[in-house]
C-alpha positions in Angstrom: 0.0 0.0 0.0 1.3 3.2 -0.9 1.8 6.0 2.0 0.3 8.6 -0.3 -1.0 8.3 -4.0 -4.5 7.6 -5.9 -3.5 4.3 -7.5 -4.7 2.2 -4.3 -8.0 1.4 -6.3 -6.2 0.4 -9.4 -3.6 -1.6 -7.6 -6.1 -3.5 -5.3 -8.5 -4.1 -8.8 -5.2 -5.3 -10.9 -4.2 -7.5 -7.7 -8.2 -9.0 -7.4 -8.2 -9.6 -11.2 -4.5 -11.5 -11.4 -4.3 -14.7 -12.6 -1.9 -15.6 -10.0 -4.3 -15.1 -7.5 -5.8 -18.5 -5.8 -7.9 -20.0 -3.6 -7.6 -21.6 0.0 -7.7 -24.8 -1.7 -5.5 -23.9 -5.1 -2.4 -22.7 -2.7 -2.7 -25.7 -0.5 -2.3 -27.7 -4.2 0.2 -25.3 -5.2 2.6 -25.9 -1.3 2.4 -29.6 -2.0 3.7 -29.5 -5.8 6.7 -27.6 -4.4 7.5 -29.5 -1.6 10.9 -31.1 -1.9 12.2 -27.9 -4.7 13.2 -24.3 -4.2 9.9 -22.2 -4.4 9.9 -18.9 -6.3 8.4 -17.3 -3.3 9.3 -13.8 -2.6 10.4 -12.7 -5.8 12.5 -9.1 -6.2 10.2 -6.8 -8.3 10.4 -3.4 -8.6 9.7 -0.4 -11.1 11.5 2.4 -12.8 9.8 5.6 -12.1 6.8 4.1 -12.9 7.6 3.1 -16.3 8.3 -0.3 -16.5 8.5 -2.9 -14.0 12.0 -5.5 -13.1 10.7 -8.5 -12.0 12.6 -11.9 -11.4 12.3 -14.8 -9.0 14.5 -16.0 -6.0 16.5 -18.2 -7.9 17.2 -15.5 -10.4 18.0 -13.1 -7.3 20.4 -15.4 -5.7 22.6 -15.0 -9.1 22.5 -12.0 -9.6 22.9 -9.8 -6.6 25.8 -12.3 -5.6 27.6 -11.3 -8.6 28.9 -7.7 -7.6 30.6 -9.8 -4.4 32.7 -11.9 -6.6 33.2 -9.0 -9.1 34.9 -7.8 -5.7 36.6 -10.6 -4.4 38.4 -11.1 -8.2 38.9 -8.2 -9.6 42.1 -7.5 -7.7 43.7 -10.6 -9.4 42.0 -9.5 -12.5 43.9 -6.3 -12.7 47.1 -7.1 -10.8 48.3 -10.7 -11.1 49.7 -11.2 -14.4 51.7 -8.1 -14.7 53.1 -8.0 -10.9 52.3 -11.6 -9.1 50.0 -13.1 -6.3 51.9 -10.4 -3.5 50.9 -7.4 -5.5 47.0 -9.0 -5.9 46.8 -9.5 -2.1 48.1 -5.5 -1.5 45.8 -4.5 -3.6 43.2 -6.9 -2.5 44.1 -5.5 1.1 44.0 -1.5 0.0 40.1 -2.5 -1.5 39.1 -3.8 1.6 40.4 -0.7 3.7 39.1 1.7 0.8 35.4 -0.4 1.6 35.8 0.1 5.4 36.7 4.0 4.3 33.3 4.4 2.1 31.3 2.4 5.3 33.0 5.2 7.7 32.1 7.8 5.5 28.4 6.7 5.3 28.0 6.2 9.2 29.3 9.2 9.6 26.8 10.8 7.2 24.3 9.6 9.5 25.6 10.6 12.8 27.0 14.2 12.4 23.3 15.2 11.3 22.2 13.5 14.1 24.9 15.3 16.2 23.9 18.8 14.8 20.2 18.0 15.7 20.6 17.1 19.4 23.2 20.1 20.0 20.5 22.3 18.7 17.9 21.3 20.9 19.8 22.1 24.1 19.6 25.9 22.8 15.8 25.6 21.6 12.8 25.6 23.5 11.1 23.0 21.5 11.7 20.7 18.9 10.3 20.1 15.1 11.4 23.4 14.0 11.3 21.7 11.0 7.5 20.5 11.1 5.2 23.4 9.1 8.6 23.6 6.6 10.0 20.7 5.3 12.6 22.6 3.4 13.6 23.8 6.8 15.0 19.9 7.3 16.9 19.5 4.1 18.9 22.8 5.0 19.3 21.9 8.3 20.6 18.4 7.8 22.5 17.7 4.1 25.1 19.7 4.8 26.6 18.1 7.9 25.8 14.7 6.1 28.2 15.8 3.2 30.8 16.4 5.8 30.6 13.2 7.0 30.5 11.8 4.0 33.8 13.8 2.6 35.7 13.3 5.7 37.4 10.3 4.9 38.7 11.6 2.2 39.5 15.0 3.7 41.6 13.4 6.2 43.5 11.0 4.3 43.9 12.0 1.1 46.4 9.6 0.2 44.8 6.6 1.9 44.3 3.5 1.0 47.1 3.1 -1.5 51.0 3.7 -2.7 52.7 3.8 -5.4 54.9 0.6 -4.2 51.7 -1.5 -4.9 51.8 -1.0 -8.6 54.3 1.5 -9.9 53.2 2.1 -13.8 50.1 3.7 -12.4 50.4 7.2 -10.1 49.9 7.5 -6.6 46.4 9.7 -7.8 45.5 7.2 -9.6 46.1 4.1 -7.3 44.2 5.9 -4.6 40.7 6.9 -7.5 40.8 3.4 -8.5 40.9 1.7 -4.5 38.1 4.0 -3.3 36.0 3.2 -6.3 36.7 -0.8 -5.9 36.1 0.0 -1.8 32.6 1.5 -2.9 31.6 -0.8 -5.0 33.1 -3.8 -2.3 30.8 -1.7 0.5 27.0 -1.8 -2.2 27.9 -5.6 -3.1 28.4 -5.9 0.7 25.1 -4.4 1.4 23.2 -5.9 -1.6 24.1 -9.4 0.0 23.2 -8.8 3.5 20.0 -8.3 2.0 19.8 -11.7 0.0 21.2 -13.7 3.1 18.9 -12.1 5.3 15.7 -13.1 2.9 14.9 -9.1 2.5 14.0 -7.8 -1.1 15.1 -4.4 -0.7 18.8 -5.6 -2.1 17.8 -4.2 -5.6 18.6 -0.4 -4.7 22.1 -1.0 -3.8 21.9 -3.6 -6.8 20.7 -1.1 -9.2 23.9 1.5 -8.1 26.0 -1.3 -8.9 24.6 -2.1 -12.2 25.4 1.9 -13.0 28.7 2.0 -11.7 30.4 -0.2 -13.9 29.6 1.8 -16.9 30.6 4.5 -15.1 33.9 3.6 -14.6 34.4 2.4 -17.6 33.6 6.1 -19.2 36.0 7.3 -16.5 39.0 5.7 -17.3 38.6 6.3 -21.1 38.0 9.7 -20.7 40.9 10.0 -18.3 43.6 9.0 -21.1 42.3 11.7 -22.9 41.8 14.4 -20.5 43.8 13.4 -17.7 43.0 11.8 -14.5 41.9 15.2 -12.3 40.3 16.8 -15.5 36.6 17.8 -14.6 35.5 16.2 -18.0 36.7 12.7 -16.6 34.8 13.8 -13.7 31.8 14.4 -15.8 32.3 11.3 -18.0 31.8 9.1 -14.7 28.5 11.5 -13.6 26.5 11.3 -16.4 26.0 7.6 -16.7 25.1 6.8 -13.0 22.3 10.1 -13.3 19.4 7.6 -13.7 20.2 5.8 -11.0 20.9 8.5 -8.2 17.4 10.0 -10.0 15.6 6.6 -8.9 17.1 7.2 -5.5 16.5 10.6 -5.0 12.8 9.8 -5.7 12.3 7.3 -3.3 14.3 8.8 -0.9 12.6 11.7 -1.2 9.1 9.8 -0.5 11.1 8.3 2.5 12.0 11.9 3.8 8.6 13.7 3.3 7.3 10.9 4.7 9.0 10.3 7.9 8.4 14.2 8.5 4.7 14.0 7.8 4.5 11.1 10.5 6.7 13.0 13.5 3.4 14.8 13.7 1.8 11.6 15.2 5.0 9.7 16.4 3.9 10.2 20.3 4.8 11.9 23.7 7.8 9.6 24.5 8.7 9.8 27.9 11.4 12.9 29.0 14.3 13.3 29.0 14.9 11.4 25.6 11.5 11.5 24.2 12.2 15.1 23.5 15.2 14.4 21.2 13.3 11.5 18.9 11.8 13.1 16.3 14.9 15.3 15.4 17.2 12.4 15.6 15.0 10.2 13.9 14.2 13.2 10.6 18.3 14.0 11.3 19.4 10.4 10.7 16.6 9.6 7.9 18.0 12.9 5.8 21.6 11.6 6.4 20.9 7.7 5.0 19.5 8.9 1.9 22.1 11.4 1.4 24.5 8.8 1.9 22.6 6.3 -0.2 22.5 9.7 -3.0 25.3 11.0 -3.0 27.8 7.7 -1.9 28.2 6.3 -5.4 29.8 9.9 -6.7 32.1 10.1 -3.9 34.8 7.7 -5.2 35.9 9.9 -7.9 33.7 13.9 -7.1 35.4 13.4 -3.5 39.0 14.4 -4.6 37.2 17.5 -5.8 34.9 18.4 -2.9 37.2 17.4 -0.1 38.8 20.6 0.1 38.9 22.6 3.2 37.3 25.6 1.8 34.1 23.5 0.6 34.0 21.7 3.7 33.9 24.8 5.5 31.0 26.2 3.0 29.0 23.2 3.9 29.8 23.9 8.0 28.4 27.6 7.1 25.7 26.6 5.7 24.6 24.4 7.7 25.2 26.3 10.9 23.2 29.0 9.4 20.4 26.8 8.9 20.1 25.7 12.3 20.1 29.1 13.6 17.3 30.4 11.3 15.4 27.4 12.8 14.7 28.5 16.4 12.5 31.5 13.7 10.7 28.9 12.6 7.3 28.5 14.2 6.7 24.2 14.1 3.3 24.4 12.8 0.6 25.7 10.6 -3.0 24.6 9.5 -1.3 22.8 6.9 0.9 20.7 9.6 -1.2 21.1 12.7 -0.4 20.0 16.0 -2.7 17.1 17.3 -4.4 17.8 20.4 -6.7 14.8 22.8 -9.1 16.6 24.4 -11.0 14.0 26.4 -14.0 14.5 28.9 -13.1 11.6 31.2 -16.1 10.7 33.4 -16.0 7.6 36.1 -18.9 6.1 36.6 -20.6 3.9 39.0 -23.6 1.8 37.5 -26.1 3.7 35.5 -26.7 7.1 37.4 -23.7 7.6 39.9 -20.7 9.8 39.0 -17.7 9.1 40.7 -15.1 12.1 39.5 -15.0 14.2 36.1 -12.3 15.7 34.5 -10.7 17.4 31.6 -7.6 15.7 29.8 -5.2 17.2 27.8 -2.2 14.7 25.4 -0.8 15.2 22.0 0.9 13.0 19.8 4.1 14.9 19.3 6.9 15.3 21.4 6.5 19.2 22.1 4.3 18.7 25.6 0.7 20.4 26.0 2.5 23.2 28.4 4.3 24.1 24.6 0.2 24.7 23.8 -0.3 26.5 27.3 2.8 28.7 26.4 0.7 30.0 23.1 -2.6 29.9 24.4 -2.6 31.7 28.6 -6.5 31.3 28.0 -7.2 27.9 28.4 -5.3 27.3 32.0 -8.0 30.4 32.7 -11.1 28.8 31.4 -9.7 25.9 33.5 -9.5 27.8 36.4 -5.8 26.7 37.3 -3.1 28.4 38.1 -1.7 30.4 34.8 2.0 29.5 36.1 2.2 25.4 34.8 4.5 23.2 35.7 5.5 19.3 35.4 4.4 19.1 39.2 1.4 21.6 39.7 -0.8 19.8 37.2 -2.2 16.4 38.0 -1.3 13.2 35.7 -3.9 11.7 33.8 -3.9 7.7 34.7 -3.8 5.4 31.6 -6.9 3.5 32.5 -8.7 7.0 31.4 -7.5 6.9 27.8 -8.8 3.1 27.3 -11.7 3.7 25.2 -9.4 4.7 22.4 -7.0 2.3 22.7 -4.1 1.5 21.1 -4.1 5.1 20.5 -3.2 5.8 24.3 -0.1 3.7 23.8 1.6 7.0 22.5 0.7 9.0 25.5 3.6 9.1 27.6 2.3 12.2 29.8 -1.1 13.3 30.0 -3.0 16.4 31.7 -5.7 16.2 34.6 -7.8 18.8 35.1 -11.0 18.0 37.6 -14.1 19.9 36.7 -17.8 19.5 38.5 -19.6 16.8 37.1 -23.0 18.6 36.8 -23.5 19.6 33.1 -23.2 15.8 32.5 -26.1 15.0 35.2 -28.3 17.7 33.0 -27.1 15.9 29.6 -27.5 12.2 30.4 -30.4 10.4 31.9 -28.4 7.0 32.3 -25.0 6.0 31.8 -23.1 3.5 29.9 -23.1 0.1 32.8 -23.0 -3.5 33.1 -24.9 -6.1 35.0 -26.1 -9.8 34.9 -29.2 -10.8 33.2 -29.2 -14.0 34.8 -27.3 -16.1 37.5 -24.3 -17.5 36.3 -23.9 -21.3 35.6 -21.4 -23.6 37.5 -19.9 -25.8 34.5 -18.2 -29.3 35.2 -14.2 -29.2 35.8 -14.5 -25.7 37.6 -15.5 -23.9 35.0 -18.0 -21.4 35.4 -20.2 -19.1 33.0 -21.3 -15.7 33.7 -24.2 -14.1 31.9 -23.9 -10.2 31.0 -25.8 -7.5 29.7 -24.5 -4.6 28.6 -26.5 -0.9 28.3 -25.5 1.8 26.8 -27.7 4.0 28.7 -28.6 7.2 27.2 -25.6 8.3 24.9 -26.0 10.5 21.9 -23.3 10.0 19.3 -21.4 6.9 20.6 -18.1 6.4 18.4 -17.1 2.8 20.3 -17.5 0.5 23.2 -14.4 -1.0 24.5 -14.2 -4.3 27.1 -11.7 -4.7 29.0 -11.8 -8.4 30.6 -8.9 -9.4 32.9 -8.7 -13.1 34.9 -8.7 -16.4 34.1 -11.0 -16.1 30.8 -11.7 -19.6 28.9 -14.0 -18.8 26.5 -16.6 -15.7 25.6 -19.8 -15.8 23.3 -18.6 -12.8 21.6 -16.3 -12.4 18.0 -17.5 -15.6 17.3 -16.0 -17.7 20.6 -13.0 -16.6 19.7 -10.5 -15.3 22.0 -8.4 -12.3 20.7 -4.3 -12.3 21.5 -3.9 -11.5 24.8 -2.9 -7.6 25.8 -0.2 -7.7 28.7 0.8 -4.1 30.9 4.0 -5.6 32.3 4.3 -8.5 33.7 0.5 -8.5 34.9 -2.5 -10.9 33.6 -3.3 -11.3 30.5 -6.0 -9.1 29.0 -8.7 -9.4 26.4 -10.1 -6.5 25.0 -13.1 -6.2 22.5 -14.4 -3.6 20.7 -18.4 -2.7 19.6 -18.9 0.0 17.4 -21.5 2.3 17.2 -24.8 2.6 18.9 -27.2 -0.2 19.5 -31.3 -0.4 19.6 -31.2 -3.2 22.0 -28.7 -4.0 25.3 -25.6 -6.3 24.2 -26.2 -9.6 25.8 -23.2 -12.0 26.3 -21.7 -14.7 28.4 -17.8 -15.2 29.9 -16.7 -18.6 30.3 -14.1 -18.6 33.3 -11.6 -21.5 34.2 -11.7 -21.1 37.9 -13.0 -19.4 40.8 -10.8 -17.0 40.2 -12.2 -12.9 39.9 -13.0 -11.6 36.3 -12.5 -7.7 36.2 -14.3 -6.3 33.5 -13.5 -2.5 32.5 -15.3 -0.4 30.8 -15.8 2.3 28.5 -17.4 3.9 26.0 -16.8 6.9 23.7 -19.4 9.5 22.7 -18.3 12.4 20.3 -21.5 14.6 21.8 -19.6 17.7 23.5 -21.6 19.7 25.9 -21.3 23.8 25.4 -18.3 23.9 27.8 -16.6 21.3 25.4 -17.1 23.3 22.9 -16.3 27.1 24.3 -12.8 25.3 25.4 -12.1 23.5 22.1 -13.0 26.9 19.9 -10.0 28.2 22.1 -7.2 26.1 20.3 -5.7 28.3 17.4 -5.8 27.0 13.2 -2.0 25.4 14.0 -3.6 23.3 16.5 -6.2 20.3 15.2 -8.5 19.0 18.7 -9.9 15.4 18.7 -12.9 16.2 21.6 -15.1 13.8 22.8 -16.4 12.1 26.5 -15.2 8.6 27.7 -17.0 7.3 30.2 -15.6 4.6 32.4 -16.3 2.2 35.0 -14.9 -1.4 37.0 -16.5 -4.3 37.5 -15.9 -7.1 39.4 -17.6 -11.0 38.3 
């Protein structure tokens, strides 16, 4: 499924009308007649900007993107061993392998100088995704430092990994070009058959830059006789063919990029200090592994070009300047809102008993609701709390009042707490959401028992979803057709079993929970209606266009069986 796009239709309609597609009974057939071979399952397909598509099987696969590896491993003796002998093939065997581990340093550290740059930054900032509302914001604030990392290698030692004394008819220059290509192209192979062993089909990127380069260094060193080996037409000779491919790169990487911004916004409150950090490190290290995967192939033969010390300090400028400009940045707009959970949480006891009420208050980013309080000094007001917030003046929120939405709660690290008087819900509900048992429940042989339940929904308005929570030593239910979901677990507690019923219902929910001893059964509760009383809705028109709110009222309650 694509992340964002309008061919989902056509792509679920070509996959339904494929002759490949089969039936429970046809794919038990087809595992049988393969049984004893080497099934094409899995096969590598991918395609070209959307103009043709590269498929082959796993057999196929196994051939060809094992092939660059034992390019690497031979062409060494290839190029050495009849003119100078099996000692000179091993040196220069040996100077590939350190050129490799060169181009592998220069790609880690593409990665973790952006992610350096990012953390530095926020101990001067007083909040993070700067880079939220402006996307372009990233890119400034990241490439840079990942083309340092990637040119310093090369920056430091220049004359690394070779010597003349390895094969004197070729220069010293020219030794080191053609060991830092070989190291590249050793590092891709590398990479492209991690990927096969490890069963993965994502091999074909680095598979495709390999294809690329060998053209590409063939241009080179004809155009290199001609022009010489530091001309800037060689340069350009070795460019131009690998252009497609760093396109095809650039385009997914790009998706990668945009997309792993888009989702920061929803990424969750991870708990302080380090949840802070996350989505900067995580955008700072995505920017730096596909400008590492862009940019890596060139760097064998542009690096003697850009590794000067006057580019390298353009790059630091540059970059530096970015991440000043960035603290100007606002993080969002109506275009990339910040997500707001604005949840009336009310605790109920039976059908007309209110046991506390309260306002909470999470987001799904990892800029805190006092970063909202900060912008908007008039909803700690309306609340009637003190205007002066802090991590220890307001109360916590207790994840048992965010279960009606779960798994969504999963991303709330902190929540907010605010108790308000529970009589505008007296005036807007008659009855509340309960349960209770419809009948006495039934002793079963072995020490099983069977409890009968009805569930009432009382008298809600717009109810979204029910949620049950059932905790103890469950057997068996009449719901989801007797089956038993996979257990949830908080810890190291009992296993839970949560089941969800959507929308409202004309009649009461009737059910039965089969237990395995005498044990309790705790059955929680609750039930989310997206009606919002008028004080709901004077506090949620508060919240600014940058700020999307998700309102509603959960209503919750315990009971014991």
């Amino acid at each position: 499924m694509q992340a964002r796009g309008e061919n989902l239709f056509s792509l679920v309609r070509a996959f339904s009308n494929s002759t490949e597609l089969r039936n429970a009974h046809e794919r038990k057939l087809h595992a049988s007649s393969q049984q004893g071979g080497l099934a094409d399952e899995r096969a590598v397909y991918y395609d070209f900007f959307s103009w043709f598509l590269i498929f082959y099987t796993r057999k196929v696969a196994i051939l060809l993107h094992s092939t660059p590896f034992a390019i690497f491993l031979l062409m060494p003796h290839l190029l050495r061993f009849q003119a100078c002998g099996l000692v000179c093939s091993f040196a220069t065997s040996f100077a590939y392998v350190k050129a490799m581990l060169y181009h592998a340093a220069g790609f880690v550290l593409a990665i973790a100088i952006p992610v350096i740059s990012a953390v530095v930054r926020l101990f001067f900032s007083g909040h993070s995704m700067n880079w939220f509302a402006s996307p372009y914001l990233a890119f400034g604030m990241f490439i840079p430092f990942s083309l340092i990392g990637l040119l310093i290698p090369q920056f430091v030692w220049r004359g690394f990994p070779s010597s003349r004394n390895i094969y004197p008819r070729l220069s010293n220059q020219e030794l080191v070009t053609e060991a830092r290509f070989w190291g590249a192209f050793g590092f891709y192979s590398v990479v492209t058959l991690a990927y096969l062993v490890a069963g993965l089909n994502g091999g074909f990127f680095t598979y495709l830059i390999l294809v690329f380069m060998i053209p590409a260094w063939i241009s080179f060193c004809l155009c290199s006789k001609t022009f010489g080996h530091e001309s800037l037409r060689s340069t350009a000779s070795y460019v131009i063919p690998v252009i497609p491919c760093l396109m095809y790169v650039v385009y997914f990487g790009g998706f990668l990029i945009v997309f792993v911004l888009e989702k920061m916004g929803m990424s969750g409150s991870n708990p302080s200090p380090y949840g802070y950090f996350i989505p900067d490190v995580l955008v700072a290290a995505t920017i730096g592994f596909v400008s590492g995967w862009c940019v890596g192939p060139l760097i064998p033969i542009v690096g003697q070009h850009l590794a000067r010390q006057s580019i390298m300090q353009f790059l630091l400028h540059i970059g530096v300047l970015f991440l000043a400009m960035s603290s100007q940045f606002f993080p969002y707009s109506t275009e990339a809102p910040k997500r707001v959970i604005f949840q009336h949480t009310i605790w109920n006891a039976g059908s007309s008993q209110i046991l506390s009420s309260s306002y909470d208050f999470a987001t799904t980013d990892s800029n805190s609701m006092f970063f909202v309080f900060k912008h908007l000094p008039e909803l700690p007001k309306e609340l009637r709390t003190n205007t002066n917030l802090s991590l220890h003046s307001v109360a916590k929120s207790h994840p048992d009042d965010w279960m009606g939405i779960f798994p969504v709660n999963n991303i709330f690290s902190t929540s907010f707490k605010f108790p308000t008087e529970p009589d505008l819900i007296m005036n807007q509900y008659k009855s509340f959401p309960h349960l209770f048992n419809h009948k006495p429940q039934e002793q079963l042989s072995g020490g099983y028992r069977r409890i009968y339940l009805e569930f009432a929904l009382g008298s809600m308005k717009e109810v979204w979803v029910s949620v049950l929570n059932i905790t103890g030593p469950l057997f068996s239910w009449s719901l989801a057709n007797n089956k038993l979901p996979v257990p949830e677990r908080d810890g190291n507690g009992p296993p839970s079993y949560i089941c969800r019923l959507s929308g409202a219902s004309s009649e009461n929910w009737k059910f039965w929970l089969e237990a395995s001893s005498s044990e309790e059964i705790r059955v929680e509760v609750g039930v989310i209606d997206q009606h919002l009383t008028e004080r709901q809705l004077k506090l949620k028109g508060l919240f600014p266009d940058w700020v999307d709110v998700t309102a509603y009222t959960s209503f919750r309650s315990t009971y014991v069986f």
